[in-house]
BAFI-3210 file (N, C-alpha, C; in Angstrom, 3 decimals, decimal comma, padded with zeros to 6 digits):
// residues 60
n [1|2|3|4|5|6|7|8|9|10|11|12|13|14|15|16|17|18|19|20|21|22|23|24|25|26|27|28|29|30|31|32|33|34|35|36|37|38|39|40|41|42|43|44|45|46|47|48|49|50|51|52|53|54|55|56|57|58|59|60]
n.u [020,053|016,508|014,438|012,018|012,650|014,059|011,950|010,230|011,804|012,149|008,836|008,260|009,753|012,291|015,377|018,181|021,262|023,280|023,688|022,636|023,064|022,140|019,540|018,383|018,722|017,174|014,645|014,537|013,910|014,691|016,219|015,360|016,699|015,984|013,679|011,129|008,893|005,572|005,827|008,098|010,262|013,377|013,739|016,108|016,548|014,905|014,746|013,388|011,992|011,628|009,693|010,610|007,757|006,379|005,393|005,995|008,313|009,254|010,982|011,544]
n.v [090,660|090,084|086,830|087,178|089,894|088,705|086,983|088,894|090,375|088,730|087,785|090,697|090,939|092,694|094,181|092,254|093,451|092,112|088,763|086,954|083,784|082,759|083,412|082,272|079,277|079,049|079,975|078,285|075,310|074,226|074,379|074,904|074,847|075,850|074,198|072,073|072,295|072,335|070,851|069,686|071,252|072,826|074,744|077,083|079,289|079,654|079,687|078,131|078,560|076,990|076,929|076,446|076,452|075,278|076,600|077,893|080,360|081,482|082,411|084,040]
n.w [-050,800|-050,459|-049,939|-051,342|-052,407|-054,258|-055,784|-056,514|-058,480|-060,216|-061,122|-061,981|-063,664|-063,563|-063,979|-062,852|-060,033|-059,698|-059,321|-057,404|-055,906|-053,628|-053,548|-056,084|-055,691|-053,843|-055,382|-057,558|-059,211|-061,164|-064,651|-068,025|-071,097|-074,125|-076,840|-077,982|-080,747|-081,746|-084,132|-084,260|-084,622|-083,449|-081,188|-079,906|-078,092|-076,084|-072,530|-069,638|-066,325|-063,953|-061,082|-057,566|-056,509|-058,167|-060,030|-063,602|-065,462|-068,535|-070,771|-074,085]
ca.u [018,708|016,018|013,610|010,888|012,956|014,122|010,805|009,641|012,355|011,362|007,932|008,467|010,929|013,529|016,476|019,207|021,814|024,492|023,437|022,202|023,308|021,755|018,145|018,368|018,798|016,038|012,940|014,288|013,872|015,315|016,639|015,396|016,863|015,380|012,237|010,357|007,555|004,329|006,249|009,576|011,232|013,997|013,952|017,550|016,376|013,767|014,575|012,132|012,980|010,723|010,222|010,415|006,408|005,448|005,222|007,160|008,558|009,510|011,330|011,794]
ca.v [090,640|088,818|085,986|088,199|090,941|088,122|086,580|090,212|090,752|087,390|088,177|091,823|091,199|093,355|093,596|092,133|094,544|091,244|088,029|086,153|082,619|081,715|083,856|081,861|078,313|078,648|079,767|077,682|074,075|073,207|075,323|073,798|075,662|075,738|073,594|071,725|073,269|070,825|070,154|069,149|072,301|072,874|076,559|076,902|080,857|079,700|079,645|078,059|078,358|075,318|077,466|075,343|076,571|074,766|078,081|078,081|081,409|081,170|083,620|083,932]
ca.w [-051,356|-049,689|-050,998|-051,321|-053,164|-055,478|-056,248|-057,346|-059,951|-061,276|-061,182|-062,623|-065,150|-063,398|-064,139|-061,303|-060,438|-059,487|-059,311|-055,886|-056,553|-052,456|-053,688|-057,000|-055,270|-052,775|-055,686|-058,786|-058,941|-062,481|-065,756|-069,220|-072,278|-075,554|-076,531|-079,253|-081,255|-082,390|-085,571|-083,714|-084,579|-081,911|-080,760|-078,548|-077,935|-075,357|-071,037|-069,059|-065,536|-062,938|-059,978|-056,519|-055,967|-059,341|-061,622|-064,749|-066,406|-069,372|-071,513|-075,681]
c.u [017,920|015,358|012,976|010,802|013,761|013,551|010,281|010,428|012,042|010,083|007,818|009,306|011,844|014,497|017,931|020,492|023,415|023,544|023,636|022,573|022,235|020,171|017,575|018,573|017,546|014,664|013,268|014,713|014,843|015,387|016,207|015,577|016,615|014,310|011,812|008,981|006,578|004,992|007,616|009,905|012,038|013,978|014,856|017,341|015,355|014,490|013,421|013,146|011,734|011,230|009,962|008,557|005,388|005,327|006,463|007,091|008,915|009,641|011,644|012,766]
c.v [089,544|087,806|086,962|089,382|090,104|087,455|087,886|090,733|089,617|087,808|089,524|091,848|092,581|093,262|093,778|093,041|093,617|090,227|086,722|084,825|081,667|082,254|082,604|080,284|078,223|079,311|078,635|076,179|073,613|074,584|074,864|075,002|074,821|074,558|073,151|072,428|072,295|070,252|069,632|069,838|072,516|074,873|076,810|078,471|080,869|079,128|079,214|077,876|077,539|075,821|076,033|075,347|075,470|075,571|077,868|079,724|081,088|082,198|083,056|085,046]
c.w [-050,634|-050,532|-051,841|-052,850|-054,499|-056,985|-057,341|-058,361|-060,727|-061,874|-061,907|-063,811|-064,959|-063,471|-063,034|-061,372|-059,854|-058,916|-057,901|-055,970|-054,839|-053,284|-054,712|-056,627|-054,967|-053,930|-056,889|-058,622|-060,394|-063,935|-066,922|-070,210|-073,767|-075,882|-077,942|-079,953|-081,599|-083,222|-085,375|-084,262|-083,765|-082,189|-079,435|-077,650|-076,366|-074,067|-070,056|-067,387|-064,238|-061,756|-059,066|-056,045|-056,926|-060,258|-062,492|-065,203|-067,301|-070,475|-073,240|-075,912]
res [x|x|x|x|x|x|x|x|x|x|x|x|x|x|x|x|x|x|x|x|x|x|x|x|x|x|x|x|x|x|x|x|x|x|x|x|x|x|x|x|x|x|x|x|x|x|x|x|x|x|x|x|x|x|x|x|x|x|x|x]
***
């Protein structure tokens, strides 16, 4: 798989058909799971993934 074609299942919300671990190096900068809410609620359900460009995804 190339960058390109990795970026666009990110971007698309496709789903991978085996998992690139070199594609997945070179766009994501950092993993943060689960997250506080205004009221300090913890929510463990939440993926944010700190691409290397600066864009966050961020799944629920």
């Amino acid at each position: 798989m190339s960058l390109n074609q990795g970026l666009n299942k990110f971007k698309y919300n496709e789903i991978m058909q085996y998992f690139d671990k070199d594609v997945f190096e070179l766009i994501i900068e950092n993993v943060i799971i689960g997250e506080k809410d205004s009221k300090g609620k913890i929510n463990p359900r939440v993926i944010n993934f700190i691409l290397k460009s600066g864009n966050e995804l961020k799944y629920i």
